[in-house]
C-alpha positions in Angstrom: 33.4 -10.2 -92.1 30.4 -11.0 -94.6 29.9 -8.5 -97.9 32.5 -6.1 -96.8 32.7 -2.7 -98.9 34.6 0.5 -98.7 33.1 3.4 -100.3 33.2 7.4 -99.5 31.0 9.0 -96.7 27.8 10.5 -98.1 25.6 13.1 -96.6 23.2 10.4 -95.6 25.3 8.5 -93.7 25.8 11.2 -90.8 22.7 10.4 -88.6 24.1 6.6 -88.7 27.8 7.9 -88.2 26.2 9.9 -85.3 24.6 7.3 -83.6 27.4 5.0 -83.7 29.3 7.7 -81.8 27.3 8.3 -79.0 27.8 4.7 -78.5 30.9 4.0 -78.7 31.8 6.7 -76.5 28.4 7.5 -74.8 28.0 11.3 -75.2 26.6 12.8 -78.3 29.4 14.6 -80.8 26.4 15.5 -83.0 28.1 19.6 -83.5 31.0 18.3 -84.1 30.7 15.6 -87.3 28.0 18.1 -88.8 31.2 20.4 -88.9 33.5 17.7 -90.1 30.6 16.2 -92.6 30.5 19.7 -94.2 33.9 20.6 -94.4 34.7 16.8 -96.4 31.8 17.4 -99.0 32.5 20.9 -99.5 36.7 20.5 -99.4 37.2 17.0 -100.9 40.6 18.4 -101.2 40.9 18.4 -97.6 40.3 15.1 -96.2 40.1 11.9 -96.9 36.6 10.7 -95.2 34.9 6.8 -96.1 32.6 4.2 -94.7 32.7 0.4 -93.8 29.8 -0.8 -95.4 28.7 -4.5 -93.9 26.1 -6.9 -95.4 24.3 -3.3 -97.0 24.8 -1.4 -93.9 27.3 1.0 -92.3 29.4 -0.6 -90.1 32.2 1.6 -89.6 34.0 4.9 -90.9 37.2 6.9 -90.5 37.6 10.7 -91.2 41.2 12.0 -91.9 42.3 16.0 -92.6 45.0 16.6 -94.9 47.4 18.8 -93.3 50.2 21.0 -95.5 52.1 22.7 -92.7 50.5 22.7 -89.5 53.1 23.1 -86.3 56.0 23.5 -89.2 55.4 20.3 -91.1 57.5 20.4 -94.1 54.9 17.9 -96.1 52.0 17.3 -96.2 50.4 14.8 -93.9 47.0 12.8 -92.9 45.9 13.1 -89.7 43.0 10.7 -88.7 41.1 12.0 -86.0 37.9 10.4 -86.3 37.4 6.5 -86.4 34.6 4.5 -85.1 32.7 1.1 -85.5 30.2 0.0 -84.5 30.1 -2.1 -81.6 28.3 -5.2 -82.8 31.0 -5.8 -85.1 34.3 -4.9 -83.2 36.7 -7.5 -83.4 35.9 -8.7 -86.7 38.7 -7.0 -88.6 36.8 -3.5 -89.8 39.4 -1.4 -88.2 42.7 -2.8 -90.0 40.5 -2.5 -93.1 39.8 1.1 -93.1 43.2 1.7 -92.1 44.3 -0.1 -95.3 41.7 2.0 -97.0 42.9 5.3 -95.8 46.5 4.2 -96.9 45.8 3.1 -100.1 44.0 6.8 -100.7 46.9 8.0 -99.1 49.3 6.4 -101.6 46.8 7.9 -104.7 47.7 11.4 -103.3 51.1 11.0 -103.1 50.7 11.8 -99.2 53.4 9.3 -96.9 52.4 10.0 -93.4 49.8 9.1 -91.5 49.4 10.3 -87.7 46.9 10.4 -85.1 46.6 10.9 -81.1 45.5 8.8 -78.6 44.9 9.7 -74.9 47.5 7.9 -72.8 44.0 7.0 -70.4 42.6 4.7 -73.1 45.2 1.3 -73.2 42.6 -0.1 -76.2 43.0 2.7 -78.4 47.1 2.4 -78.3 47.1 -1.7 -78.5 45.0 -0.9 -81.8 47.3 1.6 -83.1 50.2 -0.1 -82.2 49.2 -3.6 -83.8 48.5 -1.3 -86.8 52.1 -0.1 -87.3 51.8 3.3 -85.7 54.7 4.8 -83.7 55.0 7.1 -81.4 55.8 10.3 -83.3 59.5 12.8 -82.9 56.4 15.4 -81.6 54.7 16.5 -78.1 51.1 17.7 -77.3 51.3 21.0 -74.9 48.3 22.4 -73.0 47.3 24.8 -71.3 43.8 27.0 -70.1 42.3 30.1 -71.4 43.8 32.1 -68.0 45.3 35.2 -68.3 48.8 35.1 -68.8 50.3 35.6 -65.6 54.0 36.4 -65.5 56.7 39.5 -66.5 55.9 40.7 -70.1 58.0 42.1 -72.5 57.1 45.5 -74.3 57.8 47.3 -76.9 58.6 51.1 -77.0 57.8 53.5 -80.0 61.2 52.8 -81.1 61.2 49.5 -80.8 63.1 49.0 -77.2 62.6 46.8 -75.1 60.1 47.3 -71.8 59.1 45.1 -69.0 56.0 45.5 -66.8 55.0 42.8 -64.4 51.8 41.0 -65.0 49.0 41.6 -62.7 46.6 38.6 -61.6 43.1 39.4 -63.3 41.5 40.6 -66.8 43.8 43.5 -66.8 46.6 41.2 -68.0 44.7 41.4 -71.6 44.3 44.7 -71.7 48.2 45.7 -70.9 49.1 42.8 -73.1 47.1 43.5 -76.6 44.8 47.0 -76.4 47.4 49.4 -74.4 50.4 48.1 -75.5 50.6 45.7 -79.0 47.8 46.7 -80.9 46.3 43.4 -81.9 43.0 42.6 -84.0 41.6 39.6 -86.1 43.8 38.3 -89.6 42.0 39.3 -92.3 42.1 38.4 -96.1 44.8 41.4 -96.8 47.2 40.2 -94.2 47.9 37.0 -96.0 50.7 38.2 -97.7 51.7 39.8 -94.3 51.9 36.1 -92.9 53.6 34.6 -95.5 56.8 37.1 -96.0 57.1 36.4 -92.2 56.6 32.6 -91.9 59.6 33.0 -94.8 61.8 34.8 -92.7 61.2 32.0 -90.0 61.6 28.7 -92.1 63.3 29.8 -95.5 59.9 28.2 -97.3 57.6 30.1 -99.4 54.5 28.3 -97.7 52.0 30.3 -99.7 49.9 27.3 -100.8 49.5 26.2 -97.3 48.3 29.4 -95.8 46.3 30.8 -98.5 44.2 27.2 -97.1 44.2 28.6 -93.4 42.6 31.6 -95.2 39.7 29.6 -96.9 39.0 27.8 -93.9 38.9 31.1 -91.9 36.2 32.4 -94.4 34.4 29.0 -94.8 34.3 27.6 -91.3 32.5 30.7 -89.9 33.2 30.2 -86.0 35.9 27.6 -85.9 38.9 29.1 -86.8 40.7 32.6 -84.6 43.4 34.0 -86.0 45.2 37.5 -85.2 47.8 39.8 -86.4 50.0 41.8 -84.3 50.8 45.5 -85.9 53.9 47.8 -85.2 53.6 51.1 -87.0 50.8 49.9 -88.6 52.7 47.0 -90.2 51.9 43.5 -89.4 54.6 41.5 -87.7 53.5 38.7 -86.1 50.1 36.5 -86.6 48.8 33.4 -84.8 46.2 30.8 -86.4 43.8 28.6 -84.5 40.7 26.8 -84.6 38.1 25.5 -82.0 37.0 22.2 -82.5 34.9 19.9 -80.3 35.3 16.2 -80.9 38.6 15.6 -82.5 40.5 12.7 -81.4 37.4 11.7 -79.4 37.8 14.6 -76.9 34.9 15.3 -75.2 35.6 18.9 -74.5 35.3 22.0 -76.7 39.3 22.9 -77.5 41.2 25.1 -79.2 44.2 24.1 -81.8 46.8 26.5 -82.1 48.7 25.4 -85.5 50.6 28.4 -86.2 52.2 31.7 -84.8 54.8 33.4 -86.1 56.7 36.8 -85.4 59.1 38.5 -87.3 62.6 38.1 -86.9 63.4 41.6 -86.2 60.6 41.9 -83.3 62.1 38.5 -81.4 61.5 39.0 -77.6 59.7 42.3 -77.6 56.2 41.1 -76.7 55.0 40.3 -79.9 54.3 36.7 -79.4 52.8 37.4 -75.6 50.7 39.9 -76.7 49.5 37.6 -79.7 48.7 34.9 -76.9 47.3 36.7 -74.6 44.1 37.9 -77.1 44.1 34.3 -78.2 43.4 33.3 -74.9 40.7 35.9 -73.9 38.9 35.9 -76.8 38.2 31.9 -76.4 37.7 32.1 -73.0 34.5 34.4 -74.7 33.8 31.4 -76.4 34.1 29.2 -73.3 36.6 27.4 -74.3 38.6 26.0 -71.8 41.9 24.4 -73.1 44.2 25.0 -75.7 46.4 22.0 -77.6 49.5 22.4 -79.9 52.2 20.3 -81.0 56.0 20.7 -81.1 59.0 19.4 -83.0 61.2 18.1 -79.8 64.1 20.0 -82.2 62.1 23.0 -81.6 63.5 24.4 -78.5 63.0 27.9 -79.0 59.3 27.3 -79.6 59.3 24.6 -76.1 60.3 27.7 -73.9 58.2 30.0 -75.2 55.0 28.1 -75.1 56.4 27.1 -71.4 56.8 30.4 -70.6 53.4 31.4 -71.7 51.6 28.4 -69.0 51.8 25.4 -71.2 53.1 22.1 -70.2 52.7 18.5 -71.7 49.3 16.4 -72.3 48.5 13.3 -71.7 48.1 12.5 -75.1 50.7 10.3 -77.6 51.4 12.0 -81.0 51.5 8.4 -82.8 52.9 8.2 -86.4 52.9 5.8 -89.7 55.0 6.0 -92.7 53.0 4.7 -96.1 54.9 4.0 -98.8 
């Protein structure tokens, strides 16, 4: 492999990164790794990002964000969603070694599991995982467009009853849904506490740490994270996080991530979570955004129907896992 090094990813490697990106998978993701280049200089604390240096220049690089509780995750976790050499040098060992790199910075941060996602459409990108150790992961990616929710919705009377109202084909669906009926508006810094005395009531874990971070993200990554809050009364009892991202996992399409939603217990099946998903959806398809991605414990069933009830079905994307120890 000649002069092989392994060093973290400076500023001035991005141009280079960039390049090597738009060939390897020949469309620019230029918006994308400016975002990701920021967020790992200005949140070391949040990714692990490095370069493959080869006989004095960059040869390859891999990008992972540290995740502490996304889609329910008890631990935290690494999840490497860019990777990319360049193509003169493929096949001479540069991907096992940042791999081995990753895990060994893994091991320093106490963090033992790595995961990834590969479109089921690209055979080269499993064979490499797979020869790597990866499995496929107890998880499943759900998708679904930025359409108006289109089936019977639950409501919820001034004293808390339950109402039913069929859904109409069109943008009125949003209005029913989140203005006339579940008053719903952006998560601000005041509702964090909100969140977390709920997300409590739904797991038994005081997850504070984790989404005091979804907060700094919100306020640091102006644009890339939308979250809400549903009020009853005036008191917040449901919330749902998500970010728009273009580029992860070498999508070519601008998606959304929805990572968390919660609603409180006592509000289960009233319209809460609809009404939560139903602004979600209209205020990315604002942003044109055309599909949104989440992940689900298969244990989760609750959460399967719901999300399968709200027009989400399965990906064609494997949720592949590695344990580092």
């Amino acid at each position: 492999m000649g002069d092989l090094q392994l060093r973290s990813l400076h500023r001035d490697d991005f141009d280079r990164v960039s390049g090597i990106e738009s060939r390897i998978t020949g469309h620019s993701r230029k918006g994308f790794l400016e975002k990701r280049f920021a967020a790992a200089v200005e949140s070391p604390a949040g990714f692990i990002a490095f370069a493959a240096v080869r006989d004095g220049g960059l040869a390859g690089y891999a990008i992972a964000r540290i995740q502490e509780g996304e889609f329910g995750a008890p631990d935290a976790v690494a999840v490497l969603d860019v990777i990319g050499i360049d193509p003169d040098v493929q096949g001479m060992g540069i991907g096992k070694a940042l791999l081995d790199e990753l895990e060994g910075r893994m091991k320093a941060r106490g963090i033992g599991t790595l995961r990834t996602q590969v479109d089921w459409g690209n055979p080269a990108m499993i064979r490499f995982f797979s020869s790597a150790g990866f499995l496929l992961a107890p998880a499943q990616v759900l998708e679904r467009d930025t359409s108006p929710l289109s089936e019977e919705i639950r409501g919820v009377g001034s004293a808390g009853a339950e109402a039913r109202s069929p859904a109409r084909a069109g943008g009125d669906d949003y209005e029913t849904l989140s203005r006339d009926r579940v008053p719903v508006r952006s998560l601000s810094e005041d509702d964090l506490a909100a969140a977390v005395r709920i997300d409590r009531k739904l797991t038994g874990r005081d997850r504070s740490a984790y989404y005091a971070g979804k907060l700094r993200e919100m306020l640091t990554e102006s644009g890339i994270r939308v979250s809400l809050v549903a009020e009853e009364d005036g008191f917040v009892v449901g919330f749902v996080m998500a970010r728009v991202d273009f580029g992860e996992f070498g999508k070519v399409d601008k998606a959304a991530i929805l990572d968390t939603i919660g609603v409180h217990p006592g509000f289960a099946g009233s319209g809460i979570g609809h009404a939560l998903l139903s602004q979600l959806f209209l205020n990315l398809a604002t942003l044109q955004v055309e599909t949104v991605l989440t992940q689900v414990s298969p244990e989760n069933i609750g959460l399967q129907r719901f999300l399968y009830s709200c027009g989400f079905h399965p990906a064609q994307r494997l949720v592949l896992s590695k344990s580092v120890s």
